[in-house]
Kinemage of the C-alpha trace (Angstrom):
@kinemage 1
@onewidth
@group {chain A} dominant
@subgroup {mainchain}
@vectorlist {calphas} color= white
{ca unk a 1} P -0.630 -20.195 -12.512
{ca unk a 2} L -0.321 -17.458 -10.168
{ca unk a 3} L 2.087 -15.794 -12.254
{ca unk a 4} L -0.593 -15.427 -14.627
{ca unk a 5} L -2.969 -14.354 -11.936
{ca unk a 6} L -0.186 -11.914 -10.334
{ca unk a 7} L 0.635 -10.330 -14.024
{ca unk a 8} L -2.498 -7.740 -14.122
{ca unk a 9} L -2.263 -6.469 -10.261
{ca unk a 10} L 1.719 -5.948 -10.883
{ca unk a 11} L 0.890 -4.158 -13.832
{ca unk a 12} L -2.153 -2.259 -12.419
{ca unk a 13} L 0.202 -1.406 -9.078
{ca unk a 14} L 2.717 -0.463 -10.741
{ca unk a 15} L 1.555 2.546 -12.539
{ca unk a 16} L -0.627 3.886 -9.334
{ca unk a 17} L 3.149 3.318 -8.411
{ca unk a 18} L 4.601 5.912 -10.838
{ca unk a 19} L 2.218 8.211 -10.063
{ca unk a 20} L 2.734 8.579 -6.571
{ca unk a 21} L 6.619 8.216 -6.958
{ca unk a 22} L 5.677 11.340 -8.754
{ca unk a 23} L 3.939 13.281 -6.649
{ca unk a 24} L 6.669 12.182 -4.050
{ca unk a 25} L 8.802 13.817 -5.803
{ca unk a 26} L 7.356 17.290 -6.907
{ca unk a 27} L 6.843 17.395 -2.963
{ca unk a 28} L 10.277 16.409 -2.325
{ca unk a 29} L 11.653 18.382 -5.102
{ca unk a 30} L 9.738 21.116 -3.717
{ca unk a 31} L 10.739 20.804 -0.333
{ca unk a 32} L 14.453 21.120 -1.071
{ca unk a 33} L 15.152 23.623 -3.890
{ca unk a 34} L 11.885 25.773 -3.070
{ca unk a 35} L 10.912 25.416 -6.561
{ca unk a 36} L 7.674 24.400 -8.134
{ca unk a 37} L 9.072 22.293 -11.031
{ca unk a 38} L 12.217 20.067 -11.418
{ca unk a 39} L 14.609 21.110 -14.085
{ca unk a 40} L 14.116 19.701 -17.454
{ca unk a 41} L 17.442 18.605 -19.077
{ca unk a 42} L 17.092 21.042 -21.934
{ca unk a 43} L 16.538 24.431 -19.754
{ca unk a 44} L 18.517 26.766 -20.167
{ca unk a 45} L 18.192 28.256 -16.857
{ca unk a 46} L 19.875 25.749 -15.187
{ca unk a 47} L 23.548 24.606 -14.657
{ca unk a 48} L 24.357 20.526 -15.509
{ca unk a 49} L 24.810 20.197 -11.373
{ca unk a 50} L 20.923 21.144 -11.056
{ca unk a 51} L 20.052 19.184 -13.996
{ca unk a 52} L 21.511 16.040 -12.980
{ca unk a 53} L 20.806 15.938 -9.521
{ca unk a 54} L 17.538 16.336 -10.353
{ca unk a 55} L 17.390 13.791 -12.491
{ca unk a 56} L 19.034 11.345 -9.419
{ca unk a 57} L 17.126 12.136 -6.988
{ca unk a 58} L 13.833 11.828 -9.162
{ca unk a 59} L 15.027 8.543 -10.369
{ca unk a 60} L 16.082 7.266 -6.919
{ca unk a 61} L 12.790 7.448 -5.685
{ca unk a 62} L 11.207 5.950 -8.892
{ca unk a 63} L 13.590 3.054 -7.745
{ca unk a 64} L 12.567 2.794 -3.838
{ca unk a 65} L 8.826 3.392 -5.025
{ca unk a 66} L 8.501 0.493 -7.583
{ca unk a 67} L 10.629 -2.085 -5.377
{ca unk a 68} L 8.476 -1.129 -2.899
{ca unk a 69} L 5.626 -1.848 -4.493
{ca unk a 70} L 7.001 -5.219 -6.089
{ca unk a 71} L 7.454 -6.468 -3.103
{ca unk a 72} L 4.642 -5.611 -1.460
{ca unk a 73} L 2.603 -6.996 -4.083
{ca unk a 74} L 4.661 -10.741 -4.513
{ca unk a 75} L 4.265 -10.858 -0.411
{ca unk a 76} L 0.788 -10.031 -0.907
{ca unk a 77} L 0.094 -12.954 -3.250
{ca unk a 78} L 1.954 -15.325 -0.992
{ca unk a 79} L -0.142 -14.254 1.937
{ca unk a 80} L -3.326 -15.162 -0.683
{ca unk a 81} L -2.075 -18.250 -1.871
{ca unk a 82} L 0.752 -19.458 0.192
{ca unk a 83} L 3.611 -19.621 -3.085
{ca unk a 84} L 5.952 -16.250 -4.297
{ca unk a 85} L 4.873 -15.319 -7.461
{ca unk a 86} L 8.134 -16.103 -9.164
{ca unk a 87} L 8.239 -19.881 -7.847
């Protein structure tokens, strides 16, 4: 049952998740290559080194964020009801 119960809040967490993995990384993003804006994978501008460490570093903390969160919210639940959500 609290599987059931846990489904909506993982859901719910998990995109306030993906928006501040986002904003995490515009800042981070930011912080490093003094740029506004990542590089999309079709600009021209930039070289494939740019492109694709872009791309690692965005997904990398899309990775940390959402286990993060995961985990946070399955400890949460066993705090609530004394069982891990996937038990």
């Amino acid at each position: 049952m609290n599987k059931v119960l846990y489904k909506p809040f993982s859901i719910a967490f998990s995109v306030a998740g993906g928006v501040a993995a986002g904003i995490v990384f515009k800042q981070v993003w930011r912080r490093l290559s003094g740029e506004d804006e990542a590089p999309a994978a079709t600009s021209r501008e930039y070289g494939w080194g740019e492109v694709l460490a872009a791309a690692a570093l965005q997904g990398a903390i899309f990775a940390v964020v959402k286990a993060a969160i995961d985990r946070g919210g399955a400890a949460g639940v066993r705090r609530l009801t004394g069982e891990w959500p996937d038990d």
